[in-house]
N, C-alpha and C positions, 0 to 999 in steps of 0.2 A: 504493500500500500504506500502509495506516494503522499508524500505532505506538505502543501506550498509552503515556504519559510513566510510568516507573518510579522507584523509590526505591530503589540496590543499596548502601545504606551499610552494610546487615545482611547482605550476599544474594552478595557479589562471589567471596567467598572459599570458601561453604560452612559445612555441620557440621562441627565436628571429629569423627570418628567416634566411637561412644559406648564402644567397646572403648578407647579411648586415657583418654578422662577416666576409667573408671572405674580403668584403671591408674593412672594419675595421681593420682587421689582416694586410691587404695589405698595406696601409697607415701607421700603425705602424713599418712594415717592414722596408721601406723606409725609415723611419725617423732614424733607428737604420743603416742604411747599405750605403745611399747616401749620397757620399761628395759633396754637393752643397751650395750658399750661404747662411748662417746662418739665420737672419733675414728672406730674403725672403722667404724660405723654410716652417720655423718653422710656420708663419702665415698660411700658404695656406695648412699645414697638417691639425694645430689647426682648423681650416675652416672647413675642410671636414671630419674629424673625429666627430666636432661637429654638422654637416650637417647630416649623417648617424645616428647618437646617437639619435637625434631628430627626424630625419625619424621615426627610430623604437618605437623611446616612443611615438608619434601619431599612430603609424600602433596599437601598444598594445592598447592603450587606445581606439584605436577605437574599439577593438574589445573583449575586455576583462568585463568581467561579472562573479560574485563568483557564484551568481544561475546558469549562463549558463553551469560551469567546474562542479559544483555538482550533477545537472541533468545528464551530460551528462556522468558523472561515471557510472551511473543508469541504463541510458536508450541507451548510446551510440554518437560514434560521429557525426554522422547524426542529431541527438535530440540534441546537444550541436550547430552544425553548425545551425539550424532552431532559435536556440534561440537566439545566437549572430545576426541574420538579424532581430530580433522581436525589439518590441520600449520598452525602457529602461532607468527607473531612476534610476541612481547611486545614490543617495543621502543618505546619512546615517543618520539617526533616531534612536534616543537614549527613554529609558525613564525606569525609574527608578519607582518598587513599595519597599518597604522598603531596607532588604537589597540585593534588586538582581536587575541589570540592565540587560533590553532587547537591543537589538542593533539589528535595520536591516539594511541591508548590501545593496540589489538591488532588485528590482523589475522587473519583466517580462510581460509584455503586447503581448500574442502572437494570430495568427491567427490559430496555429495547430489544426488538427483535425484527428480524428482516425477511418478508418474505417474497421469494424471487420470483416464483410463479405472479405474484400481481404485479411486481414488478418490470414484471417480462410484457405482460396486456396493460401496463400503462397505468398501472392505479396503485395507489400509495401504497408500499410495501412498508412501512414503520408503523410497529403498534408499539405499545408503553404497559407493562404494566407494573404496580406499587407493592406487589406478592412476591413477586421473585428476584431476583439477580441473575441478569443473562449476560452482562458482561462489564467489563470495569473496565474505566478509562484514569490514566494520569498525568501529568504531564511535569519538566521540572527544567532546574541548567545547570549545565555544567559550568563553573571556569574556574580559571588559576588563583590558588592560595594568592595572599595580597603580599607576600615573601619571596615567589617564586618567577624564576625565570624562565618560562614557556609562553609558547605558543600551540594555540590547541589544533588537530585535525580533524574529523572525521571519518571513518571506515571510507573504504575506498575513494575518498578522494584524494585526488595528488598534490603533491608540496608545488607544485606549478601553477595549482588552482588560487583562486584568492583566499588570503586567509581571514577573511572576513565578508564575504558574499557566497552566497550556493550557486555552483554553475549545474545543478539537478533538480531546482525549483524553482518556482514562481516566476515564468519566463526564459530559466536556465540564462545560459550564457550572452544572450540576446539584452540581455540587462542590466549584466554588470558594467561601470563604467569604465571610462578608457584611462589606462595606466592603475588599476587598481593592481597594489600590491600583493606576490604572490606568498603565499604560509613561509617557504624558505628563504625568500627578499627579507620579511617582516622578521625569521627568526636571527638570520645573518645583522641586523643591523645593534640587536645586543649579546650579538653569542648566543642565543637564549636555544633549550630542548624546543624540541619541536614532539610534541604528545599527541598520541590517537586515542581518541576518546569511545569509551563505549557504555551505553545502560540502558537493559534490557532488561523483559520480566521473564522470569523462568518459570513464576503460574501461580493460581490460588493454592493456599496449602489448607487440605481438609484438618480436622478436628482427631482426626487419625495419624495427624503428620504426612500425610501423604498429596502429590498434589491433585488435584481434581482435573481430571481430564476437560483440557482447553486449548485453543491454535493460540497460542499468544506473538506479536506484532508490535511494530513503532517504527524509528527513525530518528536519526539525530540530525539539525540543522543549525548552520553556522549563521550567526545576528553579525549586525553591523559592529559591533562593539569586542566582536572575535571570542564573544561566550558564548556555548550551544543550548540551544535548546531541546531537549528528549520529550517524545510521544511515546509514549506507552498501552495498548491493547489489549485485554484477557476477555479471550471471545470463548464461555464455555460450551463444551457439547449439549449439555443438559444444562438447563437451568434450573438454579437451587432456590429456595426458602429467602427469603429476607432474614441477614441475623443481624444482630447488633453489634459483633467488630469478624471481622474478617485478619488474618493472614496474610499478607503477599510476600513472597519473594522477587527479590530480581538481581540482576548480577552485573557490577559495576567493577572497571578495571580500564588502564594507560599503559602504553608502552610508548618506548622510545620509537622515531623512524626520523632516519638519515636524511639531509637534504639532497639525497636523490632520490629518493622515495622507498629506502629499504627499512621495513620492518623488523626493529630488533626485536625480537617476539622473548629471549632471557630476559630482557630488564622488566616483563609485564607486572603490575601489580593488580593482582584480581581480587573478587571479595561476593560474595553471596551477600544481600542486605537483607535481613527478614525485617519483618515489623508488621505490627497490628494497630488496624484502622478501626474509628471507630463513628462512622459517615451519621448525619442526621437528614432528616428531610430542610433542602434550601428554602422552604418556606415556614418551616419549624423557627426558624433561627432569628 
């Protein structure tokens, strides 16, 4: 599965709905334009301008997800709407193998399911339901310790490529600009390693310790700022039960690669992450 490299620095959180600014703007209005008494006035805008401000930052927060806005660049806003109703741990998880820090960002616990046959005759193949768990989405980034002197890669792509644009998304090579520096230009100009980055899931883990049969999927894409970004996928065969924390694993690991693009595959540092989510519904929250 392919995944456009996105830009969510505008996109993460949303509108604020336009019923709230224009309250907003109103209240302000008033404040600048009514001769009424000083004191009393000033309290009871201060009031209600701080009443709205807080409406909207729970309306966001209720509804806000970096996997949901990333997906749904993907797949659509239908597929973004399905996944902000899905149960959802925000919780952010750090972890660190020499020098490159993994960070996941949210977790998606959803009921989607897809089926091909309608989608084959042209009629929505996505249904949702709030009983089960069909498959879990995450997403997180990679980048270098604030110590360390690297420069990051990607799985197969080349020290020739930019090291800071995808030439296998979002328009591919057709878009990157001209004279953008390449991973090995960029590492050459402070001695720095030049690291291939990987993390991936290796699946649900049952209650058995064992993991639950599932196709598990993702993608690592390099940002403007030469930190990546990872998608992550756990598409189960059967769908389970709704529970209350889940299990994952996934396996995160750097090696070295030469600036001609040889893989020192000895100096790897790999590492199995486990950890337990414990998602609530985005509209709970």
């Amino acid at each position: 599965m392919t995944i456009k490299e996105l830009d969510l620095q505008n996109a993460v959180y949303g509108d604020i709905p336009q019923s709230f600014q224009h309250r907003v703007q109103y209240a302000l209005h008033r404040t600048e334009k009514e001769e009424v008494p000083v004191k009393r006035f000033t309290l009871r805008t201060a009031l209600i301008t701080l009443l709205l401000i807080t409406m909207v930052g729970v309306a966001l927060a209720a509804i806000s997800s970096i996997t949901a806005e990333r997906y749904g660049q993907q797949y659509g806003e239908a597929y973004k709407n399905a996944l902000l109703q899905s149960d959802i741990d925000a919780s952010l998880r750090t972890k660190q193998l020499g020098d490159v820090i993994y960070q996941l960002d949210d977790v998606i616990v959803t009921g989607i399911t897809m089926d091909n046959e309608k989608d084959n005759q042209g009629e929505d193949p996505m249904s949702v339901s709030d009983l089960v768990c069909s498959r879990i989405y995450a997403t997180g980034t990679i980048r270098t310790a604030d110590d360390a002197n690297a420069v990051l890669i990607c799985e197969d792509y080349l020290t020739t490529d930019p090291w800071n644009y995808s030439p296998y998304h979002n328009g591919g090579r057709d878009t990157i600009p001209a004279g953008a520096i390449s991973v090995k230009d960029k590492a050459a100009a402070t001695n720095a390693d030049i690291l291939c980055v990987r993390a991936s899931a290796n699946g649900l883990v049952g209650a058995d310790g064992e993991f639950i049969e599932a196709d598990c999927g993702g993608d690592v894409i390099v940002q403007e700022d030469g930190t990546m970004v990872f998608y992550m996928e756990i598409d189960l065969a059967d769908p389970i039960p709704r529970q209350e924390e889940y299990t994952i694993s996934m396996y995160l690991s750097n090696h070295q690669v030469t600036p001609e693009g040889e893989h020192l595959m000895d100096t790897r540092i790999g590492e199995d992450w486990v950890f337990t989510i414990s998602p609530t519904k985005a509209s709970d929250k």
